[in-house]
N, C-alpha and C positions, 0 to 999 in steps of 0.2 A: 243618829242622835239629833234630837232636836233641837233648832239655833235657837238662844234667846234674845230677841230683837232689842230690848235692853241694853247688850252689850257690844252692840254694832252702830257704832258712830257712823252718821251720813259719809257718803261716797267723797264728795265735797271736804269733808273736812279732813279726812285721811290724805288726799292728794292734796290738797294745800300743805299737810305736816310733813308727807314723804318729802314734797320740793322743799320746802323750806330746811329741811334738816340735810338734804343732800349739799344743796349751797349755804346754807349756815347765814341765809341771810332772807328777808321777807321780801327784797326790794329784788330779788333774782329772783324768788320764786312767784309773784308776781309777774315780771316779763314773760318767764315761761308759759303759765296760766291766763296769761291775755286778761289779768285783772288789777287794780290798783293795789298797791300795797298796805293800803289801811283795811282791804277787803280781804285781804290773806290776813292778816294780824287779828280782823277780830276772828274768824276761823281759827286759830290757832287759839285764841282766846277759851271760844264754846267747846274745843277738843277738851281743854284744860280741865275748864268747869266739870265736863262728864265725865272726867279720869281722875279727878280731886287732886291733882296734882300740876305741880308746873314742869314743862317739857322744854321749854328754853331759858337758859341765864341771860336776861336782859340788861346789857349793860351800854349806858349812855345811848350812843347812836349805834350798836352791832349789840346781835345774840350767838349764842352757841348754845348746844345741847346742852341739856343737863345730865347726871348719869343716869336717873331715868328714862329721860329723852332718847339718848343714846340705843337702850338697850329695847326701847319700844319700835325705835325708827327702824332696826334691823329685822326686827316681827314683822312689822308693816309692810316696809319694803319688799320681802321675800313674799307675802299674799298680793298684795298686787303687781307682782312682776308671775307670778302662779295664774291670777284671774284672767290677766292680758294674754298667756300663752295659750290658756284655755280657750279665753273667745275663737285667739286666732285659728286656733286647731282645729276649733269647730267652722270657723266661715271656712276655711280651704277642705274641710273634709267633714263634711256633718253627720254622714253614713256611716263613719268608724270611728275612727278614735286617735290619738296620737300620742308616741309614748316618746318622752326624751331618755335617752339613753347614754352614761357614761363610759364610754372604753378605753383603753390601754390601747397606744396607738399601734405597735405590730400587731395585737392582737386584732384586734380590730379589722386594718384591712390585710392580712395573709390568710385568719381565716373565718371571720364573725361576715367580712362582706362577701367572699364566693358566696358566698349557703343564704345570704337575704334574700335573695329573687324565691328560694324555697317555702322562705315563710310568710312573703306576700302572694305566690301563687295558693295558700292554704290561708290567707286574712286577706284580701283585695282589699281591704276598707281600712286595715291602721295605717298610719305613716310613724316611721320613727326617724328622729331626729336623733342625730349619734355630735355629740360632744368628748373633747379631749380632755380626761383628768389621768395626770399620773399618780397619784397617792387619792388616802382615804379624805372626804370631805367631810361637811355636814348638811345631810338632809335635807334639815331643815331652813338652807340658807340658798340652797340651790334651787332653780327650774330642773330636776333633775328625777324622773323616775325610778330608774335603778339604775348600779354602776356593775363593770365586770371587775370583779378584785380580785388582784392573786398575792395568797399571802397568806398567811394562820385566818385559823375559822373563826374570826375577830371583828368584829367594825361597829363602835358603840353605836348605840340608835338605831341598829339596823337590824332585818333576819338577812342571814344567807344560806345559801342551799348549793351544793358541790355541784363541779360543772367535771373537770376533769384534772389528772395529773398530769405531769412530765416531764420528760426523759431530757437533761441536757449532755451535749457531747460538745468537746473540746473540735473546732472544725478552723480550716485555713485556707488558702489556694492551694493547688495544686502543685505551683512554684514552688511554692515555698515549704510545702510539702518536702519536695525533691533535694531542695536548700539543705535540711536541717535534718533529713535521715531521720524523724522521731521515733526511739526505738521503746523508752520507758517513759513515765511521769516527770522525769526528773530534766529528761529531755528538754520537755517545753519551756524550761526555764532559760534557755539559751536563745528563745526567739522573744520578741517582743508581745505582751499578754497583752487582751485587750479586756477593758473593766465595765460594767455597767452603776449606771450611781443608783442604782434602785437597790442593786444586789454587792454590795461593795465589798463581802467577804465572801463569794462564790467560788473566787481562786482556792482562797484560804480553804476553804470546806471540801475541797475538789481534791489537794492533794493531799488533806489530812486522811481522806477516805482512801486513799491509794499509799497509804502507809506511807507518806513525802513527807517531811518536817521540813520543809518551803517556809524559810524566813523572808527572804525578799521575794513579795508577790505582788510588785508593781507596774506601770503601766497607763497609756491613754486610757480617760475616761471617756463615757460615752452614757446620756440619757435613754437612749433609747437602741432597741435591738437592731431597728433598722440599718440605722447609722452606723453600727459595730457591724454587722453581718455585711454590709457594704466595704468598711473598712477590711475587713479579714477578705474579702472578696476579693478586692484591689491591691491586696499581701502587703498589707501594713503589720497583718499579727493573725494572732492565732487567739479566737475569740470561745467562748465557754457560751453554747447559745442552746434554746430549746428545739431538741427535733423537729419538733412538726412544725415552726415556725420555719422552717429553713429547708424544705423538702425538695422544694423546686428548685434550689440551686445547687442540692446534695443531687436531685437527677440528672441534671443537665451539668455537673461534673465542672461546677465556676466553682464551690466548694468542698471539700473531702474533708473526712475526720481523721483527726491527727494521726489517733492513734487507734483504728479500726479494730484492734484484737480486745479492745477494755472493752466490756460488757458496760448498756448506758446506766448513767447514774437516775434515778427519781430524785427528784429537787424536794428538797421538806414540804418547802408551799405549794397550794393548790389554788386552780382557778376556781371563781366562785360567783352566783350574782346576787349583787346587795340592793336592796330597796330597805324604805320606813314604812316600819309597820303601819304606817297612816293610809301609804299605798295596796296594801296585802289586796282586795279586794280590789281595784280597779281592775276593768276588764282588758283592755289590752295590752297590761302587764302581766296578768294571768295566761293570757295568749301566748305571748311571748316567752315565758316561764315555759311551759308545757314544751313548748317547737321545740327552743333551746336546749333543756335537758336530755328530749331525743335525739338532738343532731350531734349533742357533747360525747352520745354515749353510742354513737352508730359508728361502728368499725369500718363502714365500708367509705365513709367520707375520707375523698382525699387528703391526706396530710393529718391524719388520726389514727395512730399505729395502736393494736392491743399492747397491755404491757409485755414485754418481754419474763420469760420464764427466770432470767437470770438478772434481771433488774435491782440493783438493790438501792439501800434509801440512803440520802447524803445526812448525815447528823442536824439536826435544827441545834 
């Protein structure tokens, strides 16, 4: 699509409105910008005139955004925090390309970073830059290419394309394994559960599928799997976690499943990766798309089991 140069305000006068609207003030963004303050003001001025509109409430000695202002500054902002990743992307790697990439932090590194050295020995030339989101964002406000989301096949603004499912099992120490004799569902109720805040009714869905009517399903929170899988590690409790997330300490026998004779459950939600349709077409998002999908769907990768024959689905 072709830009229309019409609608692209000088470089100049965008960085004077981004600074000026971050500190809400002309005489700070001026220090910033190594310029006098009547020099930023009238920049804010010529921005004005070419938008027909006024972008700060000018009152006495102090401004503040307008709600126009407001709702331009956060456009603006988001392109030139975009342009500056870009330059830099390019002066440190000009042969490939760089993709910023959102994940889920156990996913991430237990099993999105083993498998990187694979897809830069198959791209030498991208770098990706991996950032932490734990829920859905927006796009459009992020330096952010694509995210790994696990959850319904959902995320406004975005496509996604399935990655994989999975299996979770109720899993503890060994101790305390031995502790608490777990012989049915109803068992577990007797030891301390541990919760994740992402998935706060997993208990609940766990033992409605195992025909439990489990009223009190409470218990330490926990953000993240890691930190719950280390807890139940160290036999604080008995954590509800995903298989393959946890394989290396289901081998090495730091953790066991509670109750090894239940066949695993499949969780309703699925991993997924999200990008804005803005992105579809860039290249080493495409790159990366392709690798990924293969590596989601390669059985022989460690820590990526087929589903089981006997697998069944927890209720969403």
């Amino acid at each position: 699509m072709q830009l229309s140069r019409r609608f692209l305000p000088p470089m100049s006068l965008l960085c004077a409105f981004e600074a000026s609207a971050r500190h809400q003030s002309f005489t700070a963004a001026a220090a910033e910008l190594h310029l006098t303050q009547s020099a930023v003001s009238r920049q804010i001025r010529a921005l004005e005139e070419r938008l027909g509109t006024e972008l700060f409430v000018r009152e006495r000695q102090t401004v503040r955004l307008s709600a126009a202002g407001h709702a331009y500054a956060l456009e603006i902002r988001a392109a030139l925090l975009r342009i500056s990743n870009a330059t830099l992307g390019f002066r440190t790697n000009p042969q490939g390309g760089i993709l910023n990439l959102a994940i889920l932090p156990t996913f991430g590194t237990r099993w999105l970073a083993p498998r990187l050295p694979q897809f830069f020995s198959a791209h030498p030339g991208i770098t990706i830059n991996l950032t932490t989101r734990l829920s859905q964002f927006d796009f459009q406000l992020e330096a952010v290419d694509a995210g790994i989301h696990f959850g319904l096949a959902h995320w406004p603004g975005a496509e996604l394309e399935f990655l994989m499912s999975e299996t979770v099992v109720p899993a503890c120490s060994p101790a305390m394994s031995a502790q608490y004799q777990f012989r049915a569902p109803e068992d577990l109720l007797r030891a301390p559960l541990l919760h994740l805040a992402s998935r706060p009714d997993a208990w609940r869905r766990w033992f409605e599928h195992q025909g439990s009517h489990a009223t009190e399903v409470s218990g330490m929170l926990f953000d993240q799997f890691a930190t719950a899988a280390q807890a139940a590690t160290s036999g604080v409790g008995v954590a509800l976690l995903p298989k393959f997330l946890i394989e290396r300490e289901l081998e090495h026998g730091e953790l066991v499943r509670a109750l090894p004779q239940l066949p695993e459950l499949e969780s309703a939600e699925r991993y997924y990766l999200a990008w804005p349709t803005s992105r579809a077409s860039y290249l080493p998002l495409q790159a990366f798309r392709s690798w990924l999908k293969a590596a989601a769907h390669d059985t022989r990768t460690p820590g990526v089991k087929p589903a089981q024959a006997d697998t069944a689905q927890l209720p969403q």
